[in-house]
C-alpha positions in Angstrom: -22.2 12.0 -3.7 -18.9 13.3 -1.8 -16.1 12.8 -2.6 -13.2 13.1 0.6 -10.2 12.7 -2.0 -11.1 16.5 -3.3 -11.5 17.9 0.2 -9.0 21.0 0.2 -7.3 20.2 3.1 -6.6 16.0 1.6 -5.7 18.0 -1.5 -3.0 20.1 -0.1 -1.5 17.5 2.4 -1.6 14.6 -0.7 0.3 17.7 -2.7 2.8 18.5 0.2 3.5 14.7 0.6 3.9 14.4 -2.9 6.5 16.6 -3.7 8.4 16.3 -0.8 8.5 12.4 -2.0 10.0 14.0 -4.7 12.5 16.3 -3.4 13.6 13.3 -0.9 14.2 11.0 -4.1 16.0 13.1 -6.0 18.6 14.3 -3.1 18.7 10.5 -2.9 19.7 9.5 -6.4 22.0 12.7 -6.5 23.9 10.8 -3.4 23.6 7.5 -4.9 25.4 8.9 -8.2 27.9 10.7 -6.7 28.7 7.6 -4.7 28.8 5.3 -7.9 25.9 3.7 -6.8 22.3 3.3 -7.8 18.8 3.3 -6.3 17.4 0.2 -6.0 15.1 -1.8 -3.9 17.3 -4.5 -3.3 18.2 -3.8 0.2 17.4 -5.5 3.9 14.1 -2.8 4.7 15.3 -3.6 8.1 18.4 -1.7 8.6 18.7 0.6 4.9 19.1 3.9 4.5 16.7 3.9 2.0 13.7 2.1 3.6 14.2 4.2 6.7 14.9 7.3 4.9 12.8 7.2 1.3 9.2 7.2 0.5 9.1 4.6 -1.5 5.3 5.9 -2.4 2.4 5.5 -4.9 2.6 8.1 -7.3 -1.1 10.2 -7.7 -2.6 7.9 -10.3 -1.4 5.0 -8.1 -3.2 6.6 -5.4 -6.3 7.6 -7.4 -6.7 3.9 -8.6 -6.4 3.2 -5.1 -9.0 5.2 -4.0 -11.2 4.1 -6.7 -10.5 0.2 -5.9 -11.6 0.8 -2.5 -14.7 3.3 -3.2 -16.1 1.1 -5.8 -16.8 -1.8 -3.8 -17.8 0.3 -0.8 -14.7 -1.6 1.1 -15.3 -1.0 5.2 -12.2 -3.2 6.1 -9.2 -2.3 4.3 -5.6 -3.4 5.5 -2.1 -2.2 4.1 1.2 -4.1 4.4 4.1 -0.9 3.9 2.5 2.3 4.4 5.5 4.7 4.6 5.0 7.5 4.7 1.6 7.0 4.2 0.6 8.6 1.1 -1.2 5.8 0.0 -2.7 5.3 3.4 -4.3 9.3 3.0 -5.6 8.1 -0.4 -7.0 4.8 1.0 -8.3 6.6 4.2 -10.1 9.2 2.1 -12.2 6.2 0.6 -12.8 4.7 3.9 -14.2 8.2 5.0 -16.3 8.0 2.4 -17.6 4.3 2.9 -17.6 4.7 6.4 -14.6 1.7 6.7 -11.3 2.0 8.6 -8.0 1.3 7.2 -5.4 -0.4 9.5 -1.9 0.6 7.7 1.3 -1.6 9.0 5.0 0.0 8.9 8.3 -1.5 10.2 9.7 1.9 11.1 8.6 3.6 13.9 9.6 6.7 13.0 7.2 6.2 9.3 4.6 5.1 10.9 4.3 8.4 13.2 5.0 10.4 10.4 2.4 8.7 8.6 -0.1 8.9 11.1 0.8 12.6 11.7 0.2 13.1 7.7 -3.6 11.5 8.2 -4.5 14.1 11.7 -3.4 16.9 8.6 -5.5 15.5 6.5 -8.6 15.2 9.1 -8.8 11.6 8.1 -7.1 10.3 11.6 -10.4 8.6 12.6 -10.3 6.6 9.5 -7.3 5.2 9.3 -4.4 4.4 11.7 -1.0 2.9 10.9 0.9 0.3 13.4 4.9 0.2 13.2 6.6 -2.8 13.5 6.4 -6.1 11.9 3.5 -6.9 10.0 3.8 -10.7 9.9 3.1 -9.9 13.9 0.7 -6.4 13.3 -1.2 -7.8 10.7 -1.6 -11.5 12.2 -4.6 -10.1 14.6 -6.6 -8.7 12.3 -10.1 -9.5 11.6 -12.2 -10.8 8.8 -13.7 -10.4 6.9 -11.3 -8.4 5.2 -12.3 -6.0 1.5 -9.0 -5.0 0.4 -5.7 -5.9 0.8 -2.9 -3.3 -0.5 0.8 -4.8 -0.6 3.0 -2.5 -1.0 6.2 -3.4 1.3 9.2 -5.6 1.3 8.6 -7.2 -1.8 9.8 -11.2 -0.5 7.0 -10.3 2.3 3.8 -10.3 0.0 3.8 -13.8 -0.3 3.4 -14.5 3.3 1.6 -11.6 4.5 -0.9 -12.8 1.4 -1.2 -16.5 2.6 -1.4 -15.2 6.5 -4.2 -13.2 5.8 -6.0 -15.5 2.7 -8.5 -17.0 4.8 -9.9 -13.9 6.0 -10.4 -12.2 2.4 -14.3 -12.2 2.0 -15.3 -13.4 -1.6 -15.4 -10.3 -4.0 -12.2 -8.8 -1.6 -9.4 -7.4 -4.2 -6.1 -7.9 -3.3 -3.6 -5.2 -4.6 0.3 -5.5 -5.1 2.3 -2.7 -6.1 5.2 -2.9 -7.8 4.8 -6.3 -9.2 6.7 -6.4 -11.8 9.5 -6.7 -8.9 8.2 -9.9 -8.8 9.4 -13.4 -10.0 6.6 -14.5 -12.5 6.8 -18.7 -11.8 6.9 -18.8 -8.2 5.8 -17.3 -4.7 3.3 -14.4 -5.0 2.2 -14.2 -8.9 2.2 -17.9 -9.5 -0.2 -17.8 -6.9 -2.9 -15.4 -7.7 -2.0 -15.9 -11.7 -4.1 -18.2 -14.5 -4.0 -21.4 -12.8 -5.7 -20.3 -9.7 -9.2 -21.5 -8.9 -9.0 -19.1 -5.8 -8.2 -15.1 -8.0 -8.6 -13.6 -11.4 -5.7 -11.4 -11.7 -5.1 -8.8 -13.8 -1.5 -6.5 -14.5 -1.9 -3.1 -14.8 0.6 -0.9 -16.4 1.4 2.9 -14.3 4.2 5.2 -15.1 6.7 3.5 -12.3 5.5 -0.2 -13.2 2.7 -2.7 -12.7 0.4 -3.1 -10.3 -1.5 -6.2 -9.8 -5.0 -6.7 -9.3 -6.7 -9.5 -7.9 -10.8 -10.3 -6.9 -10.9 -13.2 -4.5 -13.7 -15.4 -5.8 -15.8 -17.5 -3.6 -15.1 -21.2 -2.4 -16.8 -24.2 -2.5 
């Protein structure tokens, strides 16, 4: 069985990404200090420095769970709210290749999202995945069910409402993954939501070397 996500040329483009993720963070932080301030994600993604500037990405074992998320239940439809600068697109688009899906990534910078969908042609993986800039309460609103997997991984106040826009559309089985969710208040919006007392998720936190991410199957109705 093949597997895209070792293909030399996703390797070395996942690599470059990578590190200059890294080299773009710490230039950041080095500012930040010298400044007397401090990275942090509280900021309007709108007009930031650091949303229009940073990463903000899935580190590799982010990514590789990604991948595997998406290869293990053969997803065909997979849509991303926050792509960046779309490393996690490349490893989400790798899995597509490999299940014959698409991915359709959403980012509210423009110049992201061509960066991003520059970083997939690289990759060779352009005709599996393709990432819209703008919005994604308006880029996201047309898409079409049913949908396998749903990656959150933007403006952190969004995931609530991208979540309930796209609910309905989630096939039964569909996993629905937030990154970063311990960024998240525990009692109300987003994790209330999919958490213990829903009839509609089982949810599940998972513990990565930058945080949590959660994992939720959509399980049927009715």
């Amino acid at each position: 069985m093949s597997c895209t996500l070792h293909r030399t040329n996703v390797v070395a483009i996942l690599k470059r990404e990578h590190q200059a993720a890294r080299t773009l963070r710490d230039a950041y932080r080095a500012k930040q200090k010298a400044e007397g301030e401090f990275l942090t994600h509280e900021h309007d993604f709108r007009t930031s420095e650091l949303h229009l500037t940073q990463y903000l990405s899935v580190g590799p074992a982010t990514g590789r769970f990604l991948y595997a998320c998406a290869r293990s239940i053969n997803a065909q439809n997979i849509v991303e709210f926050g792509s960046s600068f779309g490393i996690s697109t490349l490893y989400l688009a790798a899995a597509a290749a490999d299940t014959g899906g698409r991915v359709t990534g959403s980012e509210y910078h423009a110049s992201k999202a061509a960066k991003a969908n520059a970083n997939l042609v690289d990759a060779g993986l352009s005709g599996s995945a393709h990432v819209i800039a703008g919005d994604a309460r308006e880029t996201l609103a047309a898409i079409r069910g049913p949908i396998d997997l749903l990656f959150l991984d933007g403006a952190k106040e969004l995931y609530f409402d991208l979540l309930l826009m796209l609910e309905e559309r989630l096939r039964p089985g569909a996993l629905v993954i937030a990154d970063n969710a311990d960024m998240l208040p525990e009692e109300a919006g987003f994790l209330l939501h999919v958490g213990e007392g829903s009839d509609r998720y089982v949810t599940s936190l998972i513990g990565f070397y930058r945080g949590l991410v959660s994992l939720s199957v959509v399980l049927p109705q009715g």
